[in-house]
C-alpha positions in Angstrom: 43.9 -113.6 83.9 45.9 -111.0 82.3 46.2 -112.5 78.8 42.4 -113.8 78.9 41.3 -110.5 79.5 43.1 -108.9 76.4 41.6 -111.5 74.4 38.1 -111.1 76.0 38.5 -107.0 75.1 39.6 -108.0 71.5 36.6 -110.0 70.8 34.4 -107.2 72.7 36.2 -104.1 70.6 35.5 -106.4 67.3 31.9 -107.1 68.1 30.3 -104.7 70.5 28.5 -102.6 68.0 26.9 -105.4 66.3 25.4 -106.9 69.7 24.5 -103.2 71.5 21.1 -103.2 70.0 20.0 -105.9 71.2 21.3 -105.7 74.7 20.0 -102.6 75.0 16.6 -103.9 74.3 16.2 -107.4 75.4 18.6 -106.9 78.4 18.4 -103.4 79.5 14.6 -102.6 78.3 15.5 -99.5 76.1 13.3 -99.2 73.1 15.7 -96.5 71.2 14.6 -94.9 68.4 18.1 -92.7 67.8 21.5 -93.5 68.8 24.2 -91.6 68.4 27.9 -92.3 69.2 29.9 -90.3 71.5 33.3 -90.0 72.0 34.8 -92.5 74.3 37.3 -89.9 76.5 36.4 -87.7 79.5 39.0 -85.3 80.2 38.5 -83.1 82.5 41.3 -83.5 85.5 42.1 -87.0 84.5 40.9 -89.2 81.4 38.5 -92.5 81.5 37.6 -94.3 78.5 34.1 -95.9 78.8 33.4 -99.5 77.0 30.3 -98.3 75.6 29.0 -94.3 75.5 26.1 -93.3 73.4 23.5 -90.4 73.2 20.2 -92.6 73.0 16.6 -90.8 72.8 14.2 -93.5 73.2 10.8 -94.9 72.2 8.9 -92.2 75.1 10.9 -89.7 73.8 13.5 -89.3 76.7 16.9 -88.2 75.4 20.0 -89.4 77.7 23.5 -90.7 77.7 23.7 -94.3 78.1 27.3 -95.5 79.4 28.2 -99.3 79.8 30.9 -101.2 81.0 31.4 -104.9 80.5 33.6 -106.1 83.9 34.9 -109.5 84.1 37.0 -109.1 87.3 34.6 -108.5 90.9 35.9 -105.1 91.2 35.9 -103.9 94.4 36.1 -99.9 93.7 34.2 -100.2 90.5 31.6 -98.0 92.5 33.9 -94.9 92.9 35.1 -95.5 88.8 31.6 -95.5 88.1 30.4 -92.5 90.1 33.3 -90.7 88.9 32.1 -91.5 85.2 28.8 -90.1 86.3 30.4 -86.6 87.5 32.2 -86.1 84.6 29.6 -87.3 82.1 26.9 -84.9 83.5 29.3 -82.3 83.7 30.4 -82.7 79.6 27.0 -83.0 78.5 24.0 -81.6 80.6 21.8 -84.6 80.2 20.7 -87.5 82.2 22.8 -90.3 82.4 22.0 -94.3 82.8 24.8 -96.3 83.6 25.0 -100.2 84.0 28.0 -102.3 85.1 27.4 -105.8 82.8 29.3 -108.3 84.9 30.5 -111.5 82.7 32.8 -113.4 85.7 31.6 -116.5 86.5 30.0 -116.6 89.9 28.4 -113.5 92.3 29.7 -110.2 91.8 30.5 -109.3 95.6 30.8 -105.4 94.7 29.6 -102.2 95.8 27.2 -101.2 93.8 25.9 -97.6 96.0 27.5 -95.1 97.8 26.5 -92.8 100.3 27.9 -90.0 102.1 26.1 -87.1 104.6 25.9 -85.1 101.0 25.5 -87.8 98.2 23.8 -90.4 97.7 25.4 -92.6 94.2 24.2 -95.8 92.8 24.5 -98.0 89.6 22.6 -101.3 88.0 25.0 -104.1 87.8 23.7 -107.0 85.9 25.5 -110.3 86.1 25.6 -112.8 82.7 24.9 -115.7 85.0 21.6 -114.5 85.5 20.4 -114.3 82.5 19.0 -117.1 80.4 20.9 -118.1 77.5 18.2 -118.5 75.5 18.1 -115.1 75.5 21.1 -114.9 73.0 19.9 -118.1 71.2 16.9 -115.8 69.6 19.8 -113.3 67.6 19.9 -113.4 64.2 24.0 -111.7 65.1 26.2 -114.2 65.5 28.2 -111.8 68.1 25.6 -112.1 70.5 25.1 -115.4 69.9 28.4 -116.4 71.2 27.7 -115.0 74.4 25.1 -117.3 76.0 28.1 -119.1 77.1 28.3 -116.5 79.7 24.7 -116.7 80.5 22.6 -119.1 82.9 22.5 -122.6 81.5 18.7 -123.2 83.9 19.9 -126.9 84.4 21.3 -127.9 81.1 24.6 -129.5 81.0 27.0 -127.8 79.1 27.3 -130.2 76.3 23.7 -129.5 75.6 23.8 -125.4 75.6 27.0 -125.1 73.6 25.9 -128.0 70.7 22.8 -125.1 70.5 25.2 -122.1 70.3 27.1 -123.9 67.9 24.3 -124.8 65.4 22.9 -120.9 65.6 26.6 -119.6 65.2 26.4 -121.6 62.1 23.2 -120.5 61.2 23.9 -117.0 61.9 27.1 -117.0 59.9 27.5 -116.1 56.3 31.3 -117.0 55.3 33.6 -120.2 56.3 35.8 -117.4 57.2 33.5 -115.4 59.4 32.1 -118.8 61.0 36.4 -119.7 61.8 36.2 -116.4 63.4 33.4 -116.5 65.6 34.4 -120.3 66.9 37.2 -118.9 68.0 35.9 -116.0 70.1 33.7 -118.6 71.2 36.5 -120.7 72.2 37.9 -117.4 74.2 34.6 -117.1 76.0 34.4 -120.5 76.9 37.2 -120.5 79.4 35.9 -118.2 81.5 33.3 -120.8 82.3 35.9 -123.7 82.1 34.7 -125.2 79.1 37.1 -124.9 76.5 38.0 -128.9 76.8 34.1 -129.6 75.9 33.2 -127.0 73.4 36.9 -128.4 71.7 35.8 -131.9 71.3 32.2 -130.7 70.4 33.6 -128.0 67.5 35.7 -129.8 65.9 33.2 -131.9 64.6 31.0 -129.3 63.7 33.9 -127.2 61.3 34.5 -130.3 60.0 30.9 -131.0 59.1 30.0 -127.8 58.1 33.2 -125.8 57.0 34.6 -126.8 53.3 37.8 -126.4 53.1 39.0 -123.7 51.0 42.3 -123.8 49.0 42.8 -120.1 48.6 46.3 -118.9 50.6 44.4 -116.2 52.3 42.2 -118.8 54.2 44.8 -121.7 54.5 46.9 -118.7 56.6 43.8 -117.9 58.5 43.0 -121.6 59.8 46.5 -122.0 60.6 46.6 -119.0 62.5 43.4 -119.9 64.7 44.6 -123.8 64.8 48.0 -122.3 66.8 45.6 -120.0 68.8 43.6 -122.7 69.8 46.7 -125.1 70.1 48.0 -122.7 72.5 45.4 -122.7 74.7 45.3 -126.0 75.5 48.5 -125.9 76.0 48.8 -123.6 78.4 45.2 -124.3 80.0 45.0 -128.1 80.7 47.1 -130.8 81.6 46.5 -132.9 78.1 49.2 -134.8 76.6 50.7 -133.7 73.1 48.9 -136.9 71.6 45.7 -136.2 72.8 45.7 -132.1 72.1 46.3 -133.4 68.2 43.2 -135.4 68.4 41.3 -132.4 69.9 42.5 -129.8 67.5 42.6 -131.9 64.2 46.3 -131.7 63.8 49.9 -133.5 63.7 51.8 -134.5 66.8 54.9 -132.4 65.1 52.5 -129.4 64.8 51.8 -129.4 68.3 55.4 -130.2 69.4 57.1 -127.3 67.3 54.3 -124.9 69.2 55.8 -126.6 72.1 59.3 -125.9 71.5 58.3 -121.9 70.8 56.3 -121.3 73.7 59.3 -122.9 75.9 62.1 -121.4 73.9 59.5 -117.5 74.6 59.8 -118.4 78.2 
C-alpha cells in the first residue's frame, strides 16, 4: 500500500487544482464566487499540512476557510487529526471553517467521524467515492476529474462498460498525445485501487493505439518508454501473468519485459 499511495499523492499533487472547482460544486454544494489559496502549514505547537486549504467566500456571500483531505486508508484517528486541524485553523485565522474528509478506499469507511466529551462536542463530513455516481465525473470538460469516476459508484455497470466511457471522455478531454499518455497512466494508478488495472490494460491499449499517433520526436519516444516500464512494472508486481502474456497487454517485446525483470530482481 505504501508505494500505491505515493503514486496516488503524485497524481493528486499534479491535478488537484484543476479538479477543486468542480468538486467543490457538484460534490460539496459550494457555489464560490472567490477563492483564494492559503498556505498549506499550521504551526503552532506542532505542524500539519492539509491536502487542500482555501479561503472561499461564496455565492450568499459567506466568507470561510474550506480544508479538505483526500484519505485512501480507513483511518481510525482521522477524527482527532481532523479536530486538531479545526483548533488550529480557527485559531490562525478567526473565521469559520468547513472541513470534509473525501474518502477514495474501496469499500465503507468504518471511521469516527464525531467526537464528544463533557466540554466539546467535534464533528466532520466524510464523503466516500463509492457513493457517488460516476457519471458525475463523466460531465467534466477536465480530464483530471475525469479520471476519477473510477473511484466512484459504477450503479450496476460492469467495469468494462464505465471505464470504455472514462476512456473515450479522457480522450475527448485531452488536447496533446502527450497529455492523453499522461492521464492513461494516472488512470492506470487509480485503477488498482479498485482492482482493475488487468481490464482497463486490455481495454487502453487499444484505445492509444487507435487514437494516439505516434510521434518521432526524442522527447516523446523517452516519455512512452518511461510510462510503458511504469505500467510494465505494475503488472509485474501486481498479478500473476506470465512474461508472454504482460507483452501482449502492454504492446511490447518479451526481452523488454524480461530486462525489467532482471532489474526489479537484481533491486531486490
Amino acid at each position: 500500500m505504501g508505494k500505491q499511495a505515493s503514486q496516488y499523492d503524485k497524481i493528486f499533487k499534479e491535478n488537484i487544482e484543476a479538479v477543486i472547482p468542480s468538486l467543490m460544486q457538484n460534490i460539496l454544494g459550494i457555489t464560490a464566487v472567490k477563492s483564494e489559496e492559503l498556505p498549506d502549514d499550521i504551526q503552532h505547537t506542532k505542524e500539519r499540512k492539509p491536502d487542500v486549504l482555501k479561503k472561499i467566500t461564496d455565492n450568499q456571500g459567506k466568507t470561510f476557510v474550506l480544508h479538505l483531505e483526500f484519505q485512501l486508508v480507513d483511518e481510525p484517528e482521522m477524527v482527532y487529526r481532523m479536530a486538531d486541524y479545526h483548533i488550529m485553523l480557527a485559531r490562525k485565522y478567526k473565521i469559520p471553517i468547513r472541513q470534509y474528509v473525501l474518502f477514495l478506499g474501496a469499500g465503507v469507511p468504518k471511521m469516527e467521524t464525531r467526537y464528544e466529551s463533557e466540554l466539546m462536542h467535534y464533528e466532520f463530513p466524510l464523503i466516500a467515492f463509492t457513493d457517488l455516481d460516476y457519471h458525475t465525473f463523466l460531465q467534466s470538460e477536465q480530464p483530471e476529474e475525469v479520471i476519477l469516476g473510477v473511484l466512484a459508484n459504477f450503479r450496476g455497470e460492469s467495469p468494462e462498460t464505465v471505464l470504455h466511457q472514462i476512456i473515450r471522455r479522457v480522450e475527448e478531454t485531452t488536447q496533446g498525445d502527450l497529455a492523453l499518455k499522461r492521464y492513461f497512466s494516472q488512470l492506470r494508478v487509480l485503477a488498482q485501487l479498485r482492482n482493475l488495472g488487468q481490464t482497463l490494460g486490455e481495454l487502453a491499449m487499444d484505445s492509444i493505439a487507435k487514437f494516439v499517433s505516434i510521434e518521432k520526436d526524442a522527447a516523446y519516444m523517452v516519455a512512452q518508454e518511461k510510462e510503458q516500464i511504469k505500467f510494465v512494472t505494475n503488472l509485474l508486481n501486481d498479478t500473476d501473468f506470465s512474461v508472454e502474456r504482460i507483452a501482449k497487454v502492454a504492446g511490447v517485446s518479451v526481452d523488454f519485459i524480461t530486462n525489467i525483470q532482471q532489474k526489479l530482481t537484481s533491486d531486490k
